[in-house]
C-alpha positions as a Markdown table, in Angstrom:
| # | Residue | x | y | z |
|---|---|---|---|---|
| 1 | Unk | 91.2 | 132.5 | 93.3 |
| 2 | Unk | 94.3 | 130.9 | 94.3 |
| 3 | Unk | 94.9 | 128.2 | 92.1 |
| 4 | Unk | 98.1 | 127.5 | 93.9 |
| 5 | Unk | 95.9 | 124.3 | 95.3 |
| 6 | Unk | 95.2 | 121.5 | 92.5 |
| 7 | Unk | 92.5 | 119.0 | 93.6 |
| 8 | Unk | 93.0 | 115.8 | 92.3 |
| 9 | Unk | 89.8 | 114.2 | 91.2 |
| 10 | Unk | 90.8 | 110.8 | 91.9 |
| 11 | Unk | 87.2 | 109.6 | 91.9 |
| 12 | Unk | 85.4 | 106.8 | 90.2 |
| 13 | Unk | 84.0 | 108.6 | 87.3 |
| 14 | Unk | 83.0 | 112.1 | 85.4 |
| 15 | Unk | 79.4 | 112.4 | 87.4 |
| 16 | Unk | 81.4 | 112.0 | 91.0 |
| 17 | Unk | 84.4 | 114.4 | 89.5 |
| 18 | Unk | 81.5 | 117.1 | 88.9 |
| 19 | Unk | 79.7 | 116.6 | 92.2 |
| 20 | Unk | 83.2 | 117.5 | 94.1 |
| 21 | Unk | 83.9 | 120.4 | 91.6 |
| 22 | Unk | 80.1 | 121.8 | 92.3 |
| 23 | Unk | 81.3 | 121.0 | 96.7 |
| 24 | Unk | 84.0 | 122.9 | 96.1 |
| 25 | Unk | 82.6 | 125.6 | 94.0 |
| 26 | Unk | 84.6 | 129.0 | 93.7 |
| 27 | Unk | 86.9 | 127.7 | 96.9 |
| 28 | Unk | 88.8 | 125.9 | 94.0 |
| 29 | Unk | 90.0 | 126.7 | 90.4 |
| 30 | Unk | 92.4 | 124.0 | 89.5 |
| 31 | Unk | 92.0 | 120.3 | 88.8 |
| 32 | Unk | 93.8 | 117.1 | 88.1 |
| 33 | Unk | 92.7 | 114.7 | 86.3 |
| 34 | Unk | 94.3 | 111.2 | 86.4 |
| 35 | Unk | 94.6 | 108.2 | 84.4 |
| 36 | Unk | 92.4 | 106.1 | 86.8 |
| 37 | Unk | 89.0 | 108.8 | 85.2 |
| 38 | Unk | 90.3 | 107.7 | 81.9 |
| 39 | Unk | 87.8 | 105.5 | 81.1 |
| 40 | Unk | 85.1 | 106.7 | 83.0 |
| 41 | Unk | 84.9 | 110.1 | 81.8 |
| 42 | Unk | 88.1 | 111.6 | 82.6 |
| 43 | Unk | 88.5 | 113.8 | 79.2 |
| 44 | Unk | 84.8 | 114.6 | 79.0 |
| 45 | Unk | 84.9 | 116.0 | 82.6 |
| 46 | Unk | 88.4 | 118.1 | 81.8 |
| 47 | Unk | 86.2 | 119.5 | 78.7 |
| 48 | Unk | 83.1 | 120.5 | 80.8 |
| 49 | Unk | 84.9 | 122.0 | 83.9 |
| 50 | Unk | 87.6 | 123.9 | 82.0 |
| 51 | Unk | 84.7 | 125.2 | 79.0 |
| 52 | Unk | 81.6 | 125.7 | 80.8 |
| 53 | Unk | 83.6 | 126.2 | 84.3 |
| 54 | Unk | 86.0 | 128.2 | 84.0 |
| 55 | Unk | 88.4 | 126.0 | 85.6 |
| 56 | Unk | 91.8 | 125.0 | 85.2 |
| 57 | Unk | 93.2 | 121.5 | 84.4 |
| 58 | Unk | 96.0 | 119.5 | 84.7 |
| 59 | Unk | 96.1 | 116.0 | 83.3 |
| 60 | Unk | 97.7 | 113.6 | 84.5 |
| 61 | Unk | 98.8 | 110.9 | 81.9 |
| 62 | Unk | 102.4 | 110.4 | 82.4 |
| 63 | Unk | 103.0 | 108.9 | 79.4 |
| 64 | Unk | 105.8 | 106.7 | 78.6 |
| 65 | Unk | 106.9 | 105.5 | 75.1 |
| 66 | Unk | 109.2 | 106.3 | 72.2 |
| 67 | Unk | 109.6 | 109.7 | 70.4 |
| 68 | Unk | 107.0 | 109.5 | 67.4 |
| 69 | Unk | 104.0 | 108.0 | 69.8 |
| 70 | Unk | 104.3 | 110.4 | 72.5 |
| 71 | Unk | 104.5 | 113.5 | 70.0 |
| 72 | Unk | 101.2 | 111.6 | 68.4 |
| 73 | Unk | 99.3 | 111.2 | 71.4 |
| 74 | Unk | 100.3 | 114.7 | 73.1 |
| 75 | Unk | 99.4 | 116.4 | 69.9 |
| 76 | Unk | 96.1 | 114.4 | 70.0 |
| 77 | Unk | 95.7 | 115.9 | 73.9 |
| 78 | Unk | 96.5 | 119.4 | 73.0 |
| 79 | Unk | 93.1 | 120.3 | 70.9 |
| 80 | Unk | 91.2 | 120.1 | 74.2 |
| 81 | Unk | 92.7 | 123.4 | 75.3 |
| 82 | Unk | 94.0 | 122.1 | 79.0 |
| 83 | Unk | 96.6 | 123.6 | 80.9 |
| 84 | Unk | 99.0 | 120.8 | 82.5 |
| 85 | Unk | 100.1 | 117.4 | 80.9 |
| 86 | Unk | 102.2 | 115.1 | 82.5 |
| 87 | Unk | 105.0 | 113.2 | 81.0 |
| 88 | Unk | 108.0 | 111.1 | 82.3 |
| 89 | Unk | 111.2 | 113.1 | 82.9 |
| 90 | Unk | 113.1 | 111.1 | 79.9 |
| 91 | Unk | 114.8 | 113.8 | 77.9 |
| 92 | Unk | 113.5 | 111.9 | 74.6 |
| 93 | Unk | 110.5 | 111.9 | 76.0 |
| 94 | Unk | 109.8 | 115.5 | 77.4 |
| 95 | Unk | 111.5 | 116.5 | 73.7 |
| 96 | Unk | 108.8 | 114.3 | 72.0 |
| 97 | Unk | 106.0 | 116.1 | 73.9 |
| 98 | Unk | 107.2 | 119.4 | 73.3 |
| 99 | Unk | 107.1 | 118.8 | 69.5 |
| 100 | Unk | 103.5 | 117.6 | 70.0 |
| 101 | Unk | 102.5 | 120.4 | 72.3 |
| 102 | Unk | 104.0 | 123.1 | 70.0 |
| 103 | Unk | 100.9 | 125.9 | 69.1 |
| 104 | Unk | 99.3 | 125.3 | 71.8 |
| 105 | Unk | 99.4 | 126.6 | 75.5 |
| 106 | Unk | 99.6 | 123.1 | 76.7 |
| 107 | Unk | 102.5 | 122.7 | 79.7 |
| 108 | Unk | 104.8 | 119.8 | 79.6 |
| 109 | Unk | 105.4 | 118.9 | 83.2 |
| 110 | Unk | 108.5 | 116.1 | 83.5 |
| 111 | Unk | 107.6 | 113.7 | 86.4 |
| 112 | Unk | 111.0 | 112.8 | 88.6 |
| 113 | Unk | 110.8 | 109.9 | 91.2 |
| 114 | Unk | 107.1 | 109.1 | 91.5 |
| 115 | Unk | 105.8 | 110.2 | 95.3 |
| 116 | Unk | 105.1 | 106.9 | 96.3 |
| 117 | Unk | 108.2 | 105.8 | 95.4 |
| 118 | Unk | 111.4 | 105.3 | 98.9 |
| 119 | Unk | 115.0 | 103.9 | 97.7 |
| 120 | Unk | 113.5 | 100.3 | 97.8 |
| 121 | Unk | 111.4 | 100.7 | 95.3 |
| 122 | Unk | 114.1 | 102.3 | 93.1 |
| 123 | Unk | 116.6 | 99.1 | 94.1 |
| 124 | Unk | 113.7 | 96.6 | 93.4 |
| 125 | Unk | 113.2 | 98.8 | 89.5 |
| 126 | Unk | 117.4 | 98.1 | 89.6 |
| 127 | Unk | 117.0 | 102.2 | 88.9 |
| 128 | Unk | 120.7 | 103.1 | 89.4 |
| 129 | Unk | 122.0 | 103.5 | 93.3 |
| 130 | Unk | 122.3 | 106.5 | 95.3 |
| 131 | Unk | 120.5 | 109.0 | 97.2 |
| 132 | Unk | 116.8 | 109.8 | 96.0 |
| 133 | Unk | 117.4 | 113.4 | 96.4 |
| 134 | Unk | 120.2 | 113.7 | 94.0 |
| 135 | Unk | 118.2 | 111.2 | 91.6 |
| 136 | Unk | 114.9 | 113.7 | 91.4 |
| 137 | Unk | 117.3 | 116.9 | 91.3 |
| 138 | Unk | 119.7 | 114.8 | 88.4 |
| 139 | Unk | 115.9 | 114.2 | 86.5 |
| 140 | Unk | 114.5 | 117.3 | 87.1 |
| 141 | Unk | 117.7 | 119.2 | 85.6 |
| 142 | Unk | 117.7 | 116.5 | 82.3 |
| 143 | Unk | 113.8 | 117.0 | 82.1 |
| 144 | Unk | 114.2 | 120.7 | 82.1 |
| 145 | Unk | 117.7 | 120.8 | 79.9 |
| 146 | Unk | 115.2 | 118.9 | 77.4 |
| 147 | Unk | 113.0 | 121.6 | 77.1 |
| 148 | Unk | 109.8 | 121.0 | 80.0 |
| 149 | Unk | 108.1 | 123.9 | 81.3 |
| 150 | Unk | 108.5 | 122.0 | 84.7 |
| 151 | Unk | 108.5 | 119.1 | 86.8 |
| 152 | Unk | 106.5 | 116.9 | 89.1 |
| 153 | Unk | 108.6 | 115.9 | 92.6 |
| 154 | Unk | 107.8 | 115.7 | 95.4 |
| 155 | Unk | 107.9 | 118.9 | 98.1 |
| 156 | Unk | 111.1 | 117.3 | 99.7 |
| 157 | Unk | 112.9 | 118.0 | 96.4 |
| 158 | Unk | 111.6 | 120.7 | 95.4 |
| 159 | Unk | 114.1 | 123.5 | 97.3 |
| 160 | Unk | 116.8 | 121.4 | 95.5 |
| 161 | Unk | 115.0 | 121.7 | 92.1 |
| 162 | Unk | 114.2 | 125.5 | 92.9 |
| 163 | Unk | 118.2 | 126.2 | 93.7 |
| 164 | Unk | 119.1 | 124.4 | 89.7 |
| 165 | Unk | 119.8 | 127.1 | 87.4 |
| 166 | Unk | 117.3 | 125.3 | 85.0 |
| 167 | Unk | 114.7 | 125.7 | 86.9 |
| 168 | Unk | 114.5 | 129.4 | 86.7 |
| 169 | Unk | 111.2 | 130.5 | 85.4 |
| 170 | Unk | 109.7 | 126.8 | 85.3 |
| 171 | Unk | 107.2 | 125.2 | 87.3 |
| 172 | Unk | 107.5 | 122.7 | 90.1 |
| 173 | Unk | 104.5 | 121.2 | 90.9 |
| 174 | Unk | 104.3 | 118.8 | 94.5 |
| 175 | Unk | 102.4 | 115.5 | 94.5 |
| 176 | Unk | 102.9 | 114.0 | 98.4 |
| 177 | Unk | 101.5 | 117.1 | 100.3 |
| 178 | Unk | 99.3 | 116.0 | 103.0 |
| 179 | Unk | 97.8 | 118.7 | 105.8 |
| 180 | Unk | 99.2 | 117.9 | 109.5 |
| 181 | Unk | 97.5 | 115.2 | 110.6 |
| 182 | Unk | 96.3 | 113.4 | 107.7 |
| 183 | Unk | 96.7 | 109.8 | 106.8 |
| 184 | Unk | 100.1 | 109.4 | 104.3 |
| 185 | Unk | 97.7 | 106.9 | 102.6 |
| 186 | Unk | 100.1 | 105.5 | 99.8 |
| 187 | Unk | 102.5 | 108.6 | 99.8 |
| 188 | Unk | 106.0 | 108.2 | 101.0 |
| 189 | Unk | 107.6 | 111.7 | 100.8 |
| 190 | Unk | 105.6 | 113.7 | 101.9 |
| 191 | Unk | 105.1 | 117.4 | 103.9 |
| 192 | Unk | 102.5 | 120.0 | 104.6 |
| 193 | Unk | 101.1 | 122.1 | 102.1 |
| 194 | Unk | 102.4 | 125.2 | 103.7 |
| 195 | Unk | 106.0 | 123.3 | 103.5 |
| 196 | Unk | 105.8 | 122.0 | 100.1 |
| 197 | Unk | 105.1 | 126.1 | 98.9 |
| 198 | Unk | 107.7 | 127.2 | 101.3 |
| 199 | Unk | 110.0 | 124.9 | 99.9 |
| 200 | Unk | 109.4 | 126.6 | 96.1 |
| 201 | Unk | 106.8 | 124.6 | 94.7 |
| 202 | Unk | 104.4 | 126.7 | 92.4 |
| 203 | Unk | 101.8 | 124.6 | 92.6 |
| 204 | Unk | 100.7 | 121.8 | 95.2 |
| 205 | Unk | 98.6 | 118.8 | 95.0 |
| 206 | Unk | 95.9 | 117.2 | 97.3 |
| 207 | Unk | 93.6 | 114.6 | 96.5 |
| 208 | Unk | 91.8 | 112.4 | 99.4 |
| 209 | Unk | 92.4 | 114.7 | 102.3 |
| 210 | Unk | 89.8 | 117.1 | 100.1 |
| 211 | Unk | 87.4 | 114.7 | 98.9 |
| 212 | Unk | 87.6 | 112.3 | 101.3 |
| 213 | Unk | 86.5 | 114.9 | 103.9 |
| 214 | Unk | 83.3 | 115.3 | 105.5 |
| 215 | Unk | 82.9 | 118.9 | 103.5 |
| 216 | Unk | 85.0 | 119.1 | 101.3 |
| 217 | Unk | 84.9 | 122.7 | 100.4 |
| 218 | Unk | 85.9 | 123.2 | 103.9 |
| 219 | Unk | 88.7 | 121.2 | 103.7 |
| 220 | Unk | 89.9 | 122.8 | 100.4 |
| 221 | Unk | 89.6 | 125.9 | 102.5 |
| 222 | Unk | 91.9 | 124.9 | 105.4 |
| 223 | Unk | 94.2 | 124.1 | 103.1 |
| 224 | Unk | 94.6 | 127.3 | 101.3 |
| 225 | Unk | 94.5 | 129.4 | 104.6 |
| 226 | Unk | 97.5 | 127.5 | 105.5 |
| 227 | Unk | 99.4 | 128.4 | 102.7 |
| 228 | Unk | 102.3 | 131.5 | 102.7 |
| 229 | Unk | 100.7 | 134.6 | 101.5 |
| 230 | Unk | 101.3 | 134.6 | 97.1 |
């Protein structure tokens, strides 16, 4: 199974999440689970597809606050035996989560500039000027320095991230990747999923172009025939 493809589940609720995952069957082996399945099922579904399925999971939390909470809450996350966990890029904050995550196999994954994110969103956050490029390459090298096992960016960044001597044996994991032809939706940097893998990302991730599709499984499919041979 090629679990180079991550589906996101960005679906209503646990009961729709498993439908897809049944759809999709052995096409697909890695899932994400977001904070908008939080509270309708979203760690009860992670449970039941990586236990009783066999699957992989990457949660997507992104969580944001100082040292002694996110160590708190990331420990708290670790029992459930998952795979991915995202945090933001903040050096105090990927160092928190590491101290939380410690024992476990739980990755810390360091988000960058979020995908939906051009330079006018950065000047409206008053996030410092310059090119958004050298912003996501400057995080992702801080996020790693601090100790993440990789980072989120998006598959226009991630040849940059790939060339950083930090990044050596980490993961870079691509948000924004749409198949040729799809609708950008609310992405703003994004490429193909043969691009973003090109490009060095380990891992890529689609959402709506999968389960928005008439059969999904097919889509999933297309998708992963695209892709560079591993």
């Amino acid at each position: 199974m090629d679990d180079r493809l991550i589906v996101a589940l960005d679906v209503p609720n646990a009961l729709a999440g498993l439908d897809l995952a049944q759809k999709l069957g052995d096409s697909v082996g890695f899932y994400k689970i977001g904070l908008g399945m939080l509270t309708g099922g979203g760690l009860a579904l992670a449970n039941e597809l990586k236990q009783d399925h066999g699957k992989r999971i990457f949660l997507d939390m992104k969580l944001f606050d100082i040292g002694a909470t996110v160590e708190a809450a990331v420990r708290g996350l670790a029992q459930f035996d998952l795979d991915f966990l995202t945090v933001h890029g903040d050096p105090h904050v990927v160092r928190a989560a590491k101290e939380g995550a410690a024992g476990s196999d739980l990755k810390i994954l360091g988000v960058t500039i979020l995908t939906s994110l051009d330079r006018g969103d950065l000047d409206l956050a008053m996030i410092q000027p310059g090119d958004m490029a050298e912003i996501v390459t400057t995080r992702a090298a801080r996020a790693l320095e601090a100790g993440a096992d990789g980072v989120i960016a998006s598959p226009r960044e991630a040849a940059l991230i790939r060339a950083l001597p930090q990044a050596r044996d980490r993961l870079i994991v691509t948000p924004g990747v749409r198949p040729a032809g799809s609708d950008s939706g609310d992405q703003k940097r994004i490429e193909t999923p043969a691009t973003a893998i090109s490009n060095g990302a380990d891992h890529i991730v689609v959402g709506r172009p999968v389960w928005q599709a008439a059969d999904p499984r097919s889509a999933a499919q297309q998708i992963l025939d695209s892709l560079p041979r591993a």
